[in-house]
RODO-2510 file (C-alpha; in nm, 4 decimals, decimal comma):
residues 222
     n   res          X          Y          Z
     1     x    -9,8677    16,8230     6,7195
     2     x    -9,5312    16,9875     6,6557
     3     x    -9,3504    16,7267     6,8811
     4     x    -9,5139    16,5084     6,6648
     5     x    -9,4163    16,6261     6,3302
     6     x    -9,0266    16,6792     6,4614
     7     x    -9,0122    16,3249     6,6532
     8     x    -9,2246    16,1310     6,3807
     9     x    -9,3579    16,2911     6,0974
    10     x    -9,0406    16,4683     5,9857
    11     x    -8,8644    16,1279     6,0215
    12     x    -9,1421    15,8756     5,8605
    13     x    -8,8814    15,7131     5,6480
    14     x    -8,6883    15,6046     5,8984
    15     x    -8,9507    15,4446     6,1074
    16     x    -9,1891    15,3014     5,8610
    17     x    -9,1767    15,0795     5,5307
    18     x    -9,3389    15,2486     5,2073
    19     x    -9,6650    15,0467     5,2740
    20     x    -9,7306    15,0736     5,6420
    21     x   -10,0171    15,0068     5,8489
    22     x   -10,0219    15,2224     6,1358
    23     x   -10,2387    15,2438     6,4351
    24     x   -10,3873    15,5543     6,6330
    25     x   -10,4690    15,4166     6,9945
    26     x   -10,6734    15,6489     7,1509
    27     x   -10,7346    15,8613     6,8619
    28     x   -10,9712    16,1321     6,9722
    29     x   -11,0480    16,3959     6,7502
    30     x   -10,8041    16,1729     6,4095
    31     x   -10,5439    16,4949     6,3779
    32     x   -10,2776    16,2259     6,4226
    33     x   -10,4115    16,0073     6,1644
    34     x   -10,4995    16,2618     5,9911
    35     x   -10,1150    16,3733     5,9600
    36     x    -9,9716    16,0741     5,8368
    37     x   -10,2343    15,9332     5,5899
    38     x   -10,1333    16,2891     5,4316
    39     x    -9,7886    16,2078     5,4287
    40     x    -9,8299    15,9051     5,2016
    41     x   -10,1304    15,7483     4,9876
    42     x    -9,9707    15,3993     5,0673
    43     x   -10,0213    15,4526     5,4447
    44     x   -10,2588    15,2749     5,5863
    45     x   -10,3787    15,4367     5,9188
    46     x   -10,6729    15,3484     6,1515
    47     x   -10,7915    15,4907     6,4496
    48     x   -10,9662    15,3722     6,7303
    49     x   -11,1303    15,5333     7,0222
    50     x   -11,3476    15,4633     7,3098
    51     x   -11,6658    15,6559     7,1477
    52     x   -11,7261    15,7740     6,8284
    53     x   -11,6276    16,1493     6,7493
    54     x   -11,8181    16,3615     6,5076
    55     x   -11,4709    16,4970     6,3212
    56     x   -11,4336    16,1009     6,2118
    57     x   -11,6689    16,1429     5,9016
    58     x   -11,5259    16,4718     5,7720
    59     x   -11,1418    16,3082     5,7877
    60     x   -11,2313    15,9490     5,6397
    61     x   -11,0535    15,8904     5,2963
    62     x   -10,8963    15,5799     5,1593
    63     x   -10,6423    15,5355     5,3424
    64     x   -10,7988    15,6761     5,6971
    65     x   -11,0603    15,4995     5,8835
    66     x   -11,2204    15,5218     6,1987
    67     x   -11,3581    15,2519     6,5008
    68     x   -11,4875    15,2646     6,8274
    69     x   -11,2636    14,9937     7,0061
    70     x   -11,1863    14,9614     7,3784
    71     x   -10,7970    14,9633     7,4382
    72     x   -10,8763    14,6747     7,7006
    73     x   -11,0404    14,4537     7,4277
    74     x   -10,7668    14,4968     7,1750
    75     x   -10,5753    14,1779     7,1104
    76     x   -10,4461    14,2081     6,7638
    77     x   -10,0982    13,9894     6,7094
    78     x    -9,7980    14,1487     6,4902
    79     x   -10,0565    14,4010     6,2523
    80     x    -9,9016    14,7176     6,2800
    81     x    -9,6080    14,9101     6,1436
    82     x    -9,6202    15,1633     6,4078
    83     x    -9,8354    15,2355     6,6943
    84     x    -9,9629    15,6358     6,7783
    85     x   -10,0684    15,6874     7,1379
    86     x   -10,0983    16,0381     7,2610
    87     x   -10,2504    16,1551     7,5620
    88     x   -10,4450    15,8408     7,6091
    89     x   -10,3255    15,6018     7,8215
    90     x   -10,3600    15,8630     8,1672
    91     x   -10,7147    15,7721     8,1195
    92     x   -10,7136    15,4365     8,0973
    93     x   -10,6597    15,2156     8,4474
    94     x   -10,4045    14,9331     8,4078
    95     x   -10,2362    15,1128     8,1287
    96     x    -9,9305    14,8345     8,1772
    97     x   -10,1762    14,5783     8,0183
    98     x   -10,2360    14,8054     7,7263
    99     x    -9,8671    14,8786     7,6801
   100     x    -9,8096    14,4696     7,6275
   101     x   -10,1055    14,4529     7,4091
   102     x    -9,9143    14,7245     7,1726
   103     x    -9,5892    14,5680     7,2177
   104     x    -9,7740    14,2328     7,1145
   105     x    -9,9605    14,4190     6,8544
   106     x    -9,6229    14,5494     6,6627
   107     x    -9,4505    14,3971     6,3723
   108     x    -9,1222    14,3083     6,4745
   109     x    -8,9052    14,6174     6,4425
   110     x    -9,1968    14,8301     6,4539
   111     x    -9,2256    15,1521     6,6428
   112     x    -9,4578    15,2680     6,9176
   113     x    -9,5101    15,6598     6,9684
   114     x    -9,6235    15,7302     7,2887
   115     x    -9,6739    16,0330     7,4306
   116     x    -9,8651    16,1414     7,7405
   117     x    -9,8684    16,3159     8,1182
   118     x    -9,6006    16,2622     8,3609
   119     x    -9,6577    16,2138     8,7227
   120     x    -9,3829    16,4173     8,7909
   121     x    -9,4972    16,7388     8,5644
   122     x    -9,4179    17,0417     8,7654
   123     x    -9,6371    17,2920     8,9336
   124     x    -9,8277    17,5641     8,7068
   125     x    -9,6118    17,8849     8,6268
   126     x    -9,9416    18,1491     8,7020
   127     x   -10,1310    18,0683     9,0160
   128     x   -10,3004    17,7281     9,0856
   129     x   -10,6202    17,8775     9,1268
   130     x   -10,7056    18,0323     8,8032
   131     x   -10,6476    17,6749     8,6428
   132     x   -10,9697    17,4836     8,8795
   133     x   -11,1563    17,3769     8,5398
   134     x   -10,8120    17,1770     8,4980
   135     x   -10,8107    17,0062     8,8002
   136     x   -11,1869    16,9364     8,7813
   137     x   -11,1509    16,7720     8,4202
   138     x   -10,8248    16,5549     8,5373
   139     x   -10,9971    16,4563     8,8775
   140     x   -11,2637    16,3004     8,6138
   141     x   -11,0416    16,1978     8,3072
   142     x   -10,7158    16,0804     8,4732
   143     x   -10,7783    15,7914     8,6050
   144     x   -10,5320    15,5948     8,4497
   145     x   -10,0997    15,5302     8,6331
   146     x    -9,9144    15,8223     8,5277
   147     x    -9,5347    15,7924     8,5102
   148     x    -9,2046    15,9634     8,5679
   149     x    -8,9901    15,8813     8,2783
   150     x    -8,7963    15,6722     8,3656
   151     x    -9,0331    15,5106     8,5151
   152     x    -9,2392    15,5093     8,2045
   153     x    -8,9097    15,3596     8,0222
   154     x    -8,8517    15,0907     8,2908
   155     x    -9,2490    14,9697     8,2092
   156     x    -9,1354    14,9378     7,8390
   157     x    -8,8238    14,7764     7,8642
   158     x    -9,0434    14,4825     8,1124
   159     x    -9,2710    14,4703     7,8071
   160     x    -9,0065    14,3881     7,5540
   161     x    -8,9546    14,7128     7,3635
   162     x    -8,6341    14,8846     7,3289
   163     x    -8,6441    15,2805     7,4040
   164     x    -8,4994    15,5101     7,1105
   165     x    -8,5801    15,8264     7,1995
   166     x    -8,7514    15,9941     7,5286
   167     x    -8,7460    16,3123     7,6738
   168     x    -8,9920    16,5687     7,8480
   169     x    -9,1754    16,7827     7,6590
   170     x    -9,4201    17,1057     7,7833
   171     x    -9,1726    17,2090     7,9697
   172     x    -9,1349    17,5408     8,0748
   173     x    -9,1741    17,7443     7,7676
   174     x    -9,4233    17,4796     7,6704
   175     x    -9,6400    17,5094     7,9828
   176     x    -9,6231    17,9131     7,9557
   177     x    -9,7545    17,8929     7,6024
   178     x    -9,9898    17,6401     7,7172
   179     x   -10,1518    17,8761     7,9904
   180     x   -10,1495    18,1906     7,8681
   181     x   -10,3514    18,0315     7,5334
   182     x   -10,5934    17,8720     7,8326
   183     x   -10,6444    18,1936     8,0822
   184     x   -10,7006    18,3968     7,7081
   185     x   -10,8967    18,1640     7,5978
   186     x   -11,1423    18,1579     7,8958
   187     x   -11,0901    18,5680     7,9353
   188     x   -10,9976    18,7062     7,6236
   189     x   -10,9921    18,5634     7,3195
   190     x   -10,9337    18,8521     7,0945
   191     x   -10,5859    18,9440     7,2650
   192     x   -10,5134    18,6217     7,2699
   193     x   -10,5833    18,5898     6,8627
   194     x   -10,2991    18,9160     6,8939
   195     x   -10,0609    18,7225     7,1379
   196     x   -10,0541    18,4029     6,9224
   197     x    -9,7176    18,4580     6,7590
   198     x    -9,5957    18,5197     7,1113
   199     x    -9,7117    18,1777     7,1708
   200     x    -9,6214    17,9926     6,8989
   201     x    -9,2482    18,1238     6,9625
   202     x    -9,3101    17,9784     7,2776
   203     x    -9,4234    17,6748     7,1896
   204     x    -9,1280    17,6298     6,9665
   205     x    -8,9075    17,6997     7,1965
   206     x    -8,9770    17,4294     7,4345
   207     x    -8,9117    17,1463     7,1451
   208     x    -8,5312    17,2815     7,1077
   209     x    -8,4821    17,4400     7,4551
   210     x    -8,5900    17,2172     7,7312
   211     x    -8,6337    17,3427     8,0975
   212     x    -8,6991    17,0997     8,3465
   213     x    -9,0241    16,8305     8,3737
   214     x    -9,3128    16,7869     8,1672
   215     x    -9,4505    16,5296     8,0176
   216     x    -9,3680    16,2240     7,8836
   217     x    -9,2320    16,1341     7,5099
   218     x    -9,0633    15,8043     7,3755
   219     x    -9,0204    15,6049     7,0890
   220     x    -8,9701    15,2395     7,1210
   221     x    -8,9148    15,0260     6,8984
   222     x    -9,0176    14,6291     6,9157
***
């Protein structure tokens, strides 16, 4: 979320008009959603997902709503202001096709968010091993072309968009905020409760300090 808010959020004005319809592909849980319909009453944000989650009724309001849509069956023509996609497309095979359907699904000049794991994201920083539950869940979940990014920019340019913005994010401070929170998490979740400033700064620091390959953030615009 805090790549997010700096990338998007933070800068709302400059990629969306004062009454914009935005779309959340792959919405999950609705935090992203959930972000920007606070950011503006005259946003009009919808989110769909493959199945129905059970945080959708507590984060409905006017200007929020929720669908169960496959990303394979969407085939909406110039609708949206801006498109949100964040760690979604990994689990989704032929991914290209649902790229075009976004770029065909944009507004001309509108923006498309995208956000998810690189093929190239480097090893973990603790031991492989302690991680299995990981590897387990992707083996399952990430079924879907992952990317290097410039790979990932090369697939958007063939699809007509025009890249703004892109870099890697969880990198290294990233990725050791993200484990430590995991192995606590699993272990010990009252230090971990104490070491949360310690990861937050680290978290932080990856958005303005960024070491090596992670994965994958652009913004393109139509």
């Amino acid at each position: 979320m805090r790549y997010f808010e700096k990338y998007f959020a933070t800068k709302h004005e400059r990629y969306l008009p004062k009454k914009a319809r935005v779309l959340d592909a792959g919405c999950g849980r609705g935090r992203y959603g959930e972000k920007l319909a606070g950011i503006s009453d005259s946003y009009s944000i919808i989110g769909y997902d493959i199945s129905e989650q059970k945080e959708w009724e507590q984060l409905r309001r006017d200007n929020l709503n929720f669908s169960i849509k496959d990303l394979h069956a969407f085939d909406e023509k110039e609708a949206f202001d801006a498109i949100v996609s964040v760690d979604s497309l990994e689990h989704i095979p032929g991914n290209k096709t649902i790229i075009q359907k976004f770029y065909n699904a944009l507004k001309k000049g509108g923006i498309l968010y995208l956000a998810m794991p690189s093929i190239q994201q480097e090893m973990f920083i603790f031991p492989k091993s302690w991680f299995q539950k990981i590897y387990e869940w992707e083996a399952i979940e990430h079924i879907g072309e992952q990317y290097t990014l410039d790979e990932l920019k090369k697939v958007l340019q063939k699809a007509g968009f025009r890249v703004e913005c892109s870099r890697y994010t969880f990198t290294f401070f990233g990725k050791l905020a993200w484990e430590i929170e995991f192995l606590l998490s699993e272990h010990s979740p009252k230090i971990r409760i104490l070491l949360m400033p310690l990861i937050k700064l680290f978290g932080l620091l990856d958005i303005y300090l960024s070491v090596g390959t992670g994965n994958n953030l652009i913004l393109a615009r139509k």
